[in-house]
Every structure is written in structure tokens, then in C-alpha cells.
KEZA-955420 format. One record per residue: residue number from 1; x, z, y of N, C-alpha, C, O in turn. Coordinates in steps of 0.05 Angstrom, whole numbers. Atoms other than C-alpha are relative to their C-alpha. Layout:
! KEZA-955420
NODE resi nc1 nc3 nc2 cac1 cac3 cac2 cc1 cc3 cc2 oc1 oc3 oc2
NODE NUM X Z Y X Z Y X Z Y X Z Y
...
This chain:
! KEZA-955420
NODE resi nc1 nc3 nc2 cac1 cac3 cac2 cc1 cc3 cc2 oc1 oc3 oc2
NODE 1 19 4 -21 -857 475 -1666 -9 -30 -1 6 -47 7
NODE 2 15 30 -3 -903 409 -1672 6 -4 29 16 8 48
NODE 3 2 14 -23 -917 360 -1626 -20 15 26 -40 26 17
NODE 4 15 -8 -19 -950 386 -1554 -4 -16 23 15 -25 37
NODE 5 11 7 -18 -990 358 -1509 -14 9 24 -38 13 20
NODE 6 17 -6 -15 -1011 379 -1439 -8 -21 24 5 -40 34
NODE 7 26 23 -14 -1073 345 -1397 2 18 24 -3 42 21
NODE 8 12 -13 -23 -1075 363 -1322 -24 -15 10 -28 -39 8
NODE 9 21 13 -13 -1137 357 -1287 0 14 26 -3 38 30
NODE 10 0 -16 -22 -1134 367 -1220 -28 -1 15 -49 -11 5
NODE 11 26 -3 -17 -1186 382 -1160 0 -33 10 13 -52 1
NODE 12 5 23 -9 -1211 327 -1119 23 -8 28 35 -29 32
NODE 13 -21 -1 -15 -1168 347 -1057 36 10 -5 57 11 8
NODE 14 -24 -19 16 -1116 382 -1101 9 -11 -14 0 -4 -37
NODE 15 -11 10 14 -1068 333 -1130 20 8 -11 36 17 6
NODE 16 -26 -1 18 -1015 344 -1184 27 3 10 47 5 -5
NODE 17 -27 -2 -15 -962 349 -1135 5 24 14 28 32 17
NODE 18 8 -24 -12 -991 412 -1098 13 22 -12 21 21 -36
NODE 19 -11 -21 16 -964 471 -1114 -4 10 -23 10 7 -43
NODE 20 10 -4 33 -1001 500 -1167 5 -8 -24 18 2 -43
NODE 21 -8 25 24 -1006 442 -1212 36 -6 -3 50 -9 -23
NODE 22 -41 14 15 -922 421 -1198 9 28 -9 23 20 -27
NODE 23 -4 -16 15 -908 488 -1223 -7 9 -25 6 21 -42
NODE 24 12 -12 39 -951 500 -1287 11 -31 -9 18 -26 -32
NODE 25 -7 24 14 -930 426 -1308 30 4 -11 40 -1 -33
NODE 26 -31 -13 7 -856 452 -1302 -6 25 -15 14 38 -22
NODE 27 -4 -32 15 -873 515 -1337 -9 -16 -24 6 -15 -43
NODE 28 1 17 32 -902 471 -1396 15 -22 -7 13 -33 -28
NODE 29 -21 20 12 -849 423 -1397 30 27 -14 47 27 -32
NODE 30 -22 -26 9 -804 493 -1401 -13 9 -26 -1 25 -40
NODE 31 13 -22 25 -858 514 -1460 -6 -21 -18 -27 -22 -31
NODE 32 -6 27 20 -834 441 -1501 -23 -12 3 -30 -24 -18
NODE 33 15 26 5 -894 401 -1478 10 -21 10 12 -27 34
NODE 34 -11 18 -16 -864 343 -1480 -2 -24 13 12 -38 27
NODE 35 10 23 -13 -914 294 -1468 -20 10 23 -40 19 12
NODE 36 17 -10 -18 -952 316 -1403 -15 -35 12 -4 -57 17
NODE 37 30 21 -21 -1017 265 -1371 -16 15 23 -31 34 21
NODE 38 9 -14 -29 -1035 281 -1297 -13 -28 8 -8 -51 13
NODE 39 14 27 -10 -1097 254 -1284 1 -7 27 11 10 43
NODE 40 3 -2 -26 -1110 223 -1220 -37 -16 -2 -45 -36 -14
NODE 41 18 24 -6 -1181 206 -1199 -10 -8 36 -3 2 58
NODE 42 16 14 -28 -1218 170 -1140 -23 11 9 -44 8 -4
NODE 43 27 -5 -8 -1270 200 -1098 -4 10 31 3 32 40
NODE 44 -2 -3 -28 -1281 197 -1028 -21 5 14 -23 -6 36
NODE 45 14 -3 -15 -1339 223 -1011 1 38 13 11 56 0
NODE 46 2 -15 -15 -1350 279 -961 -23 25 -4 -43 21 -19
NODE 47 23 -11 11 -1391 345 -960 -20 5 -19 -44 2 -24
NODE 48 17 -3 37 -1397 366 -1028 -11 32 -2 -32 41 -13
NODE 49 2 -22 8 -1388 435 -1022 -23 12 8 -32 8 31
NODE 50 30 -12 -1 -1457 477 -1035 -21 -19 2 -44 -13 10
NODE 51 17 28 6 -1486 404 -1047 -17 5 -23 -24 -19 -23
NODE 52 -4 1 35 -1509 416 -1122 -10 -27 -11 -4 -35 -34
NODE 53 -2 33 6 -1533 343 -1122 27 -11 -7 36 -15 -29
NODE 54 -21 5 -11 -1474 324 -1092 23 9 -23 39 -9 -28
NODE 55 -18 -3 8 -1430 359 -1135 -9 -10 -38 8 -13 -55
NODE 56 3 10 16 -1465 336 -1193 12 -25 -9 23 -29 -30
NODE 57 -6 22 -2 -1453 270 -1176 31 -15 -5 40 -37 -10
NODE 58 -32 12 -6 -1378 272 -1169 8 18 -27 26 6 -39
NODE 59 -6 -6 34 -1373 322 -1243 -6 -31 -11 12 -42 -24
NODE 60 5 27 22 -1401 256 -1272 7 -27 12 4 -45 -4
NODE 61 -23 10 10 -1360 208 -1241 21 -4 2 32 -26 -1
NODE 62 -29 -4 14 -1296 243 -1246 -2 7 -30 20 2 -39
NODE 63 14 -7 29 -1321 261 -1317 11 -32 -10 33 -39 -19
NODE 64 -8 24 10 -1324 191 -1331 27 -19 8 33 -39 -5
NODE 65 -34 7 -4 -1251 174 -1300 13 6 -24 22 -10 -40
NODE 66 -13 -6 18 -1226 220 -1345 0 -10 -22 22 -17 -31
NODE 67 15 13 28 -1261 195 -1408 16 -22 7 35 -22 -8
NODE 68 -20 33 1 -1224 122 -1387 25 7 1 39 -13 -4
NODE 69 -27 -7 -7 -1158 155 -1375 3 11 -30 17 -2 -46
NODE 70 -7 -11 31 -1156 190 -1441 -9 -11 -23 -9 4 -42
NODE 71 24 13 17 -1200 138 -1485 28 -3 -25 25 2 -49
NODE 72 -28 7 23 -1124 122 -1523 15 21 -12 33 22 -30
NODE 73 -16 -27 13 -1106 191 -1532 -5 11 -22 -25 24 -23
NODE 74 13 -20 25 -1105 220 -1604 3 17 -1 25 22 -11
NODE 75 -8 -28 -5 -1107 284 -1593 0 19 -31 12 41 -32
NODE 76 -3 -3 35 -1115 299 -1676 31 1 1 36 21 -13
NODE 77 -28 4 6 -1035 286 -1673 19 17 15 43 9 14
NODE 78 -9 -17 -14 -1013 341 -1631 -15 35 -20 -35 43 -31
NODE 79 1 -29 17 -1001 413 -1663 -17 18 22 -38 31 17
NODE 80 18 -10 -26 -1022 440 -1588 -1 -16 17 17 -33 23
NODE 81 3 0 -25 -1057 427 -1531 -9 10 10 -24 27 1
NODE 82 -3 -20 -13 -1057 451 -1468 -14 -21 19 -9 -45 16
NODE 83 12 6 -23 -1104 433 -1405 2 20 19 -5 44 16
NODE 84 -7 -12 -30 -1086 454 -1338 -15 -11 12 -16 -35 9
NODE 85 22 16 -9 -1145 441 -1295 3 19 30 12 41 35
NODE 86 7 -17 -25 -1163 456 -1225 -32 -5 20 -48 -24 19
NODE 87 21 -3 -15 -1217 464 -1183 -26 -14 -20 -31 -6 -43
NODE 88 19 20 13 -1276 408 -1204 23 -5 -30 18 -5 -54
NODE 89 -16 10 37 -1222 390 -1262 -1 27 -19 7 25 -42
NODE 90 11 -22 18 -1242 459 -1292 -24 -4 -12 -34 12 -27
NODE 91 37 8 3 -1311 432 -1302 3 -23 -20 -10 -29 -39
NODE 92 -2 43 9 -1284 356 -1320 9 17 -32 -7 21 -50
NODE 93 -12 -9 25 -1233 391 -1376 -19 15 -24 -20 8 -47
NODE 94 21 -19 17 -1284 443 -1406 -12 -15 -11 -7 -19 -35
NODE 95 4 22 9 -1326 389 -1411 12 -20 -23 12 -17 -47
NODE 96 -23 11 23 -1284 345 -1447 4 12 -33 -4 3 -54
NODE 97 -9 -7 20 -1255 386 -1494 -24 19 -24 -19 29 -46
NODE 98 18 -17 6 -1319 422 -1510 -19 -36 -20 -28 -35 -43
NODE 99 10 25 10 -1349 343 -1526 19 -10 -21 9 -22 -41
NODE 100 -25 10 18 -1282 324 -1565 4 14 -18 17 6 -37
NODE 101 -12 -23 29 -1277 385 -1612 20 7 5 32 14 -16
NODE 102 -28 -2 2 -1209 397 -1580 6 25 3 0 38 23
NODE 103 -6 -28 5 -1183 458 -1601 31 0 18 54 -4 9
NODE 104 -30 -11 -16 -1131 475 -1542 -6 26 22 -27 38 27
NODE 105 7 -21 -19 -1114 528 -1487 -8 -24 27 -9 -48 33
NODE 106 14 7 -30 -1141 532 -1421 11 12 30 5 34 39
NODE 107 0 -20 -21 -1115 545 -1358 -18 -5 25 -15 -28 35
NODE 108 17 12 -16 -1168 544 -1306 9 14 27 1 37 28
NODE 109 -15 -3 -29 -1134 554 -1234 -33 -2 17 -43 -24 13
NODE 110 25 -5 -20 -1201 567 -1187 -29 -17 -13 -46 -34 -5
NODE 111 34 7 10 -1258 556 -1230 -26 3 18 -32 21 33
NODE 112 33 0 -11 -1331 534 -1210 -15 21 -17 -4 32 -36
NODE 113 11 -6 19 -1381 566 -1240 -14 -22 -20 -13 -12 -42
NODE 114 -1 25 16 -1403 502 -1277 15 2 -35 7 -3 -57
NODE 115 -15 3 18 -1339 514 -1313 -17 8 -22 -24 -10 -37
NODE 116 5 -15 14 -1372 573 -1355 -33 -13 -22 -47 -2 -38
NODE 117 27 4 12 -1433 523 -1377 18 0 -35 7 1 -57
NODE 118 -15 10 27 -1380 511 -1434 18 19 -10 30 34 6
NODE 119 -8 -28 9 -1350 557 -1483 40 -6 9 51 -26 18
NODE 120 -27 7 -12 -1268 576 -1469 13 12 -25 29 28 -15
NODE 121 -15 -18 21 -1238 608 -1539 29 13 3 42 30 -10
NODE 122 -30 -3 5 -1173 605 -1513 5 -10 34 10 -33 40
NODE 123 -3 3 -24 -1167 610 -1440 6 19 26 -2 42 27
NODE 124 -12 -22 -25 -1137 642 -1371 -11 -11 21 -8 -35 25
NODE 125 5 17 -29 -1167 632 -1303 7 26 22 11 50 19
NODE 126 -15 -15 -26 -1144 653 -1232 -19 -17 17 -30 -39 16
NODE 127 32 8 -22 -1190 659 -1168 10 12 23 28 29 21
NODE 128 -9 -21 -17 -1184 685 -1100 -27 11 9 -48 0 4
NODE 129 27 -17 -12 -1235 730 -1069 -21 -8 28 -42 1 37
NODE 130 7 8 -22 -1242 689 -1012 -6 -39 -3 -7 -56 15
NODE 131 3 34 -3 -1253 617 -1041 -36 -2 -4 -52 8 -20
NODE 132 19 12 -12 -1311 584 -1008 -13 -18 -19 -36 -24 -15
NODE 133 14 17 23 -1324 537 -1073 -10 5 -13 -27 -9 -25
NODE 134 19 -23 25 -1346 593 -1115 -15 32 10 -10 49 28
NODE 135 7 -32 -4 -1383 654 -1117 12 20 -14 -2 27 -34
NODE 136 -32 -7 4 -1324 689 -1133 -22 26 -22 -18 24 -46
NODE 137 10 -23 25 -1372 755 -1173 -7 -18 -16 7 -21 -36
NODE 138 9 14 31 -1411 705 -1217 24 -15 -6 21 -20 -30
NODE 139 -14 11 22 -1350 669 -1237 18 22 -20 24 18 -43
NODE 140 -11 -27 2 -1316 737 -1246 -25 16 -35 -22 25 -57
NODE 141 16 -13 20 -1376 759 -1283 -5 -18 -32 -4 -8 -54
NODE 142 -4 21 19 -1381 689 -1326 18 4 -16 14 1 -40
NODE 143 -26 10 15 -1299 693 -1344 -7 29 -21 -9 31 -45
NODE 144 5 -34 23 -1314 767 -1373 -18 -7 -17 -12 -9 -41
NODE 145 21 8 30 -1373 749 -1413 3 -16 -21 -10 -15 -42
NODE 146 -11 12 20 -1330 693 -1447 28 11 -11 42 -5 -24
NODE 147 -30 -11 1 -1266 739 -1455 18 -8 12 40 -1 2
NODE 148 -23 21 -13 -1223 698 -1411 5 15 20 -8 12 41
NODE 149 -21 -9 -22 -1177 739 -1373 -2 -15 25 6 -38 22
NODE 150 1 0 -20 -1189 730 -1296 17 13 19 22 37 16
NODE 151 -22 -7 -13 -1140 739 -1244 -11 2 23 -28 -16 25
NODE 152 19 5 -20 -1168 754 -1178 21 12 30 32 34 35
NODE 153 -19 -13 -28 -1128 757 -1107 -10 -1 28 -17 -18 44
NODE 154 12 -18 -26 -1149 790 -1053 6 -23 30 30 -24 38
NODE 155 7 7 -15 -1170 744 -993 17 -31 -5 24 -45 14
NODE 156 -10 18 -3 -1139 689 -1018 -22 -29 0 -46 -25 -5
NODE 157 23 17 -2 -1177 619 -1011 -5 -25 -20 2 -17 -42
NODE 158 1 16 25 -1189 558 -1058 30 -11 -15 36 -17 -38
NODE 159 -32 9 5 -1114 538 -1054 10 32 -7 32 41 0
NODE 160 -19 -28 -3 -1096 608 -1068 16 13 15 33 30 10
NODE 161 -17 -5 -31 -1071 617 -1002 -12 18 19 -36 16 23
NODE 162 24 -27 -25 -1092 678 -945 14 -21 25 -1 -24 45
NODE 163 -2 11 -26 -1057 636 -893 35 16 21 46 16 43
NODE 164 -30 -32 -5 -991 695 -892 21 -17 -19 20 -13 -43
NODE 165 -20 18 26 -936 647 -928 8 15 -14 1 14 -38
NODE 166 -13 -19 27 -895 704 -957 -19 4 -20 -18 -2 -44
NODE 167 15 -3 19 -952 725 -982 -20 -18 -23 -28 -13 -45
NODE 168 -4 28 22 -972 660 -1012 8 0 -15 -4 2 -36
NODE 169 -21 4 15 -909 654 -1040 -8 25 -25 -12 22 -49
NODE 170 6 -25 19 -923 721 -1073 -16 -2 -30 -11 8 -52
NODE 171 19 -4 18 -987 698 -1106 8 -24 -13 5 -23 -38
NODE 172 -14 12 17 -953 635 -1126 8 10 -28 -1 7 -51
NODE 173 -17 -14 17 -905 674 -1159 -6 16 -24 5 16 -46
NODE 174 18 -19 17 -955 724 -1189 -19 -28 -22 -16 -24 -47
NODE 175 13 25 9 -997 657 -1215 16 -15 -23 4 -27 -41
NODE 176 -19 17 12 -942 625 -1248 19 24 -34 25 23 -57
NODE 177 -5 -23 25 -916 691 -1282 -15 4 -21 -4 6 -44
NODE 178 29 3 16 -982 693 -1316 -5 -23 -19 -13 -25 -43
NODE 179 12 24 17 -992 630 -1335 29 0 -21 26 -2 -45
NODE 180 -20 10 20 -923 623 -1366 1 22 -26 6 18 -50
NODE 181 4 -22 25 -935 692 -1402 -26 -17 -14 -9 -32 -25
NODE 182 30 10 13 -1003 660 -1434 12 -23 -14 5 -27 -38
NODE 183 -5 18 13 -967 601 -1450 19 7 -24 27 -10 -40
């Protein structure tokens, strides 16, 4: 097994520590990546959502965070990589790796539709039926038209959450099963 590298990119409110993300980071430290980079970026502005200015504005410049956070990375020297992205960092990563030539997987945890402007060869995404950031059929309809297995849970909301903890916990659970099978 070469060298592996995984890149998180998280949302804007959805840092690396959140559930989601501290679980798939431990599931790829369990699947020998052993160098993991969790980006963090800065952005404090308000009332993005159904902006498309607005959300323009903050793809390009967390876009360009990233690009400075990774400018030292050779990613040529890794056998795999792996991007774990969430929310807007499904957009930032695609991006990226679609501009870099980087041939890795994808896990996209509540994709925009944005994501899909860019191709996925090798990718898994998970959505809930009830997140407010997307229009949950066209991304549904997008992940199918690029082959990318879609996961879809019933009333859950951008955090993957209905607001029922067990049941949370559940889709956690179900989320994580998945991803570690893929990995």
C-alpha cells in the first residue's frame, strides 16, 4: 500500500471537529491515511443561503484559501488520495481537484449543486431530504447522471440531523458505514 493522503474540506459553519468530518477522518486514519490536512477557512459573512451572488463570492474566496493552504502539497507523491468535503467544501474540493488533474476519491457529505459543475470519476455523496442548502431532486438527479452513488435520508437537514437524536445517531451510523465501505 503506497503513500495516502486525505484533504478535508469542510462547510463554512461545519468544522472538522463536527461529527461527520471527526468520524470519516478516523475512518481514513483506520484506512492507513496517514497523512490527513483539515482545512480551516475564514468567512464571516451572513445570509448566503439562496444568495447566488453571495454564494459565489464565498466559492471564490474559500477557493482561494484552499489554493494557499495546499500551494506546498505534492500530491504527484501519494499512491491515493482521498477528499472528504462538506457542504461549500464539496464545491471548493471538486474544484480543485478537477483544476489539479488529481486523480483521487470523493466523499461529498451534503453536496450543492455547484458541486456537479465538475466531473466525480470516483465518488460517494450523502444528502438529506430536508436540507435547506440544496434542492435535494437536482442534486439527486446531478449525482445519478455522473454515477456517483447518492445516499439520501429521509427528513434529515444539512447536518444530517431530523432533530430525534437516536435517530441521528442512526444516520450517523448509516453515513459512516458507507463511507468506510467505499473507502
Amino acid at each position: 500500500m503506497g503513500k495516502r493522503l486525505a484533504v478535508i474540506f469542510p462547510g463554512i459553519g461545519y468544522h472538522c471537529d463536527k461529527p461527520i468530518l471527526y468520524y470519516s477522518r478516523k475512518l481514513a486514519k483506520e484506512q492507513e491515511y496517514k497523512e490527513i490536512i483539515s482545512l480551516e477557512y475564514s468567512y464571516t459573512e451572513k445570509n448566503i443561503r439562496g444568495n447566488e451572488k453571495r454564494m459565489k463570492e464565498v466559492f471564490d474566496v474559500l477557493y482561494q484559501q484552499a489554493e494557499k493552504l495546499l500551494e506546498t502539497i505534492d500530491f504527484s507523491k501519494y499512491e491515493n488520495v482521498l477528499f472528504i468535503s462538506k457542504s461549500v467544501g464539496t464545491v471548493i474540493s471538486s474544484a480543485y481537484a478537477q483544476k489539479h488533474k488529481i486523480r483521487c476519491k470523493q466523499i461529498l457529505y451534503t453536496p450543492l449543486e455547484q458541486t456537479y459543475k465538475f466531473e466525480h470519476p470516483d465518488a460517494i455523496a450523502f444528502l438529506g431530504t430536508s436540507d435547506l442548502w440544496s434542492n435535494t431532486a437536482n442534486v439527486k438527479m446531478l449525482s445519478n447522471e455522473q454515477n456517483v452513488p447518492i445516499y439520501m435520508y429521509k427528513k434529515a437537514d444539512h447536518s444530517l440531523e431530523t432533530g430525534d437524536i437516536i435517530k441521528d445517531i442512526e444516520i450517523l451510523e448509516d453515513v459512516m458505514k458507507r463511507t468506510k465501505k467505499y473507502l
